[in-house]
N, C-alpha and C positions, 0 to 999 in steps of 0.2 A: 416579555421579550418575544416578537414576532417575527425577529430575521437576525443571522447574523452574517454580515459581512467580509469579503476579503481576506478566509480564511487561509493561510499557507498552506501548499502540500508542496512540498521539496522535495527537489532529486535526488541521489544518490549515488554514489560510484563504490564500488568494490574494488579496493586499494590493487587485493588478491582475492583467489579462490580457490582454497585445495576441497577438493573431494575427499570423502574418508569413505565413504559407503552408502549405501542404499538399503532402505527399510522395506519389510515386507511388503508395505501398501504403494513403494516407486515413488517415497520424496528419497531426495539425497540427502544424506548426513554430509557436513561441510564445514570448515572454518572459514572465515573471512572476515577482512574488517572492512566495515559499511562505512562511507563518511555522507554526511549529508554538505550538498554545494547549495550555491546563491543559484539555483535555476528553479523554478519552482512555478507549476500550477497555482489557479487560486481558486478559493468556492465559496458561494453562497447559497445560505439557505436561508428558506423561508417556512414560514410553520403553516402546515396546512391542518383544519381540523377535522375536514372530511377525511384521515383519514390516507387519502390517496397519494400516491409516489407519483413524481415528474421529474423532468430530465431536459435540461437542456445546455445544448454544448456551445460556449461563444455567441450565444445569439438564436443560434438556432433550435428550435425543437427536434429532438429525436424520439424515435419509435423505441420504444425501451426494448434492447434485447436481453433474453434470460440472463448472460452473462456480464452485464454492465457491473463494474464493482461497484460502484456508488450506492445503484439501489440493491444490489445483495449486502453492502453492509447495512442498510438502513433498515431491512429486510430481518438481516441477524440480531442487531439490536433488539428490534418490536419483539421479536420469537422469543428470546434473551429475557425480556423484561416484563413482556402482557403488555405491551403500549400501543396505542391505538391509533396515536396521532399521525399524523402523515406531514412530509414535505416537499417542497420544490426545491431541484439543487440544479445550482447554476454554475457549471463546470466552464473554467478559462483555461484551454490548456496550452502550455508554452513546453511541459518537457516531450519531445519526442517518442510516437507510439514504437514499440518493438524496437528500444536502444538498449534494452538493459541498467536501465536508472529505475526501475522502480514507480516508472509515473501513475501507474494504475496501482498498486498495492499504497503510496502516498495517498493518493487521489479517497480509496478505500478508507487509511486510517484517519482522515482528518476528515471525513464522513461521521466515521465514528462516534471521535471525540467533539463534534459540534454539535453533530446530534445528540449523545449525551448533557452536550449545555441547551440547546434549546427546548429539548422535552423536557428538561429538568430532572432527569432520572438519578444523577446522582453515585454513578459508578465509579471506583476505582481506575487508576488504568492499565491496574493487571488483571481486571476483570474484560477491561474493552479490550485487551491484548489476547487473553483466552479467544473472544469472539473473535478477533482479527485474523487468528492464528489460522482457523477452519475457512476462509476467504483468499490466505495465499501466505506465506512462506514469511515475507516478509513485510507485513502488516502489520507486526507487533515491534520491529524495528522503529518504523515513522511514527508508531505511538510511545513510543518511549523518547523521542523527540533529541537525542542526540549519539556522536559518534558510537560505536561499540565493533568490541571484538566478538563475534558471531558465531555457534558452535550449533549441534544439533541438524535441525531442518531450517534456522532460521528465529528461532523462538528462545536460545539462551544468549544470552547480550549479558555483556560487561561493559560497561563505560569504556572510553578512552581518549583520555586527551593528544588531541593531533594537531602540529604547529598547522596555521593555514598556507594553505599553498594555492597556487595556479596549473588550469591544467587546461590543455586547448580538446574537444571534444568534436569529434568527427562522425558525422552519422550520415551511411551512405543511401542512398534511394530505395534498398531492400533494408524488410525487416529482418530481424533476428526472434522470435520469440519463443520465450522464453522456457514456454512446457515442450516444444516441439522440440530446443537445443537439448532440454536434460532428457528426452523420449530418443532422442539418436541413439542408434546403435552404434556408431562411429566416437562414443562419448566416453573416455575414459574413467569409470566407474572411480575408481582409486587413487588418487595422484599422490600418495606417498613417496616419497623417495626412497629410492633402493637401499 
């Protein structure tokens, strides 16, 4: 196998979100439940054996920056395993950057688990969820590949079956993102109810 195809990475919305607390190291402790929608990025990879990581978005080449999730997961993986091989990932993206869907932690997990299929490596996918976990919060969510109720930082999921529904999605010309909303000072730590 030297490419794979038209991988999914789906959206997500967060039904709710209570805050419960924050960890020594500044992720928040949270409940929520994740649902994944019909919006979805797509990705292709190709195997490269030199080795080397590339990146290209829609067409075009980008200059890889340090924090592109695609090649830090492809990146965690290699560290992960001793793999040497390298690839081309070819990023289609349709979910909106800085909406709060998760499109770059998707984008990340289904990195992951393609690249576990076309290096052949072989992992678990509570192995590639460990790795996911150290890349963003909700990495291990898109590799678990359905609804859940979400507790922790992001990283405890329970299933959850949810009738399907419709929901009309607004995203305005500014972003929201996402480390800088939970870095507010203005960000109610707790939302407990009285």
């Amino acid at each position: 196998m030297r490419e794979l195809t038209g991988l999914p990475a789906p959206a997500k919305l967060n039904l709710f979100l209570h805050i419960t607390g924050r960890r020594a190291d500044g992720y928040h402790l949270l409940q929520s439940v994740f649902m994944l929608v019909d919006w979805q990025d797509t990705i292709d990879l190709v195997l490269r054996e030199d080795g080397q990581l590339s990146r290209e978005d829609s067409g075009t080449r980008l200059a890889l920056p340090d924090n592109d999730l695609c090649v830090r997961a492809a990146d965690a993986l290699r560290q992960a395993t001793g793999c040497t091989l390298g690839a081309h990932i070819r990023l289609h993206k349709q979910i909106p950057a800085e909406a709060g869907m998760g499109g770059g932690s998707s984008d990340a997990a289904t990195c992951l688990i393609g690249l576990n299929r076309l290096w052949h490596l072989g992992l678990a996918r509570a192995e590639l969820a460990r790795i996911g976990l150290a890349l963003g919060a909700d990495v291990p969510f898109f590799i678990g590949g359905h609804n859940a109720w979400v507790e922790g930082v992001g990283e405890q999921l329970t299933p959850v079956h949810l009738p399907r529904r419709r929901f009309v999605v607004v995203k305005p010309p500014t972003g929201a993102s996402t480390p800088k909303i939970f870095a507010s000072p203005a960000l109610k730590r707790d939302t407990k109810t009285a």
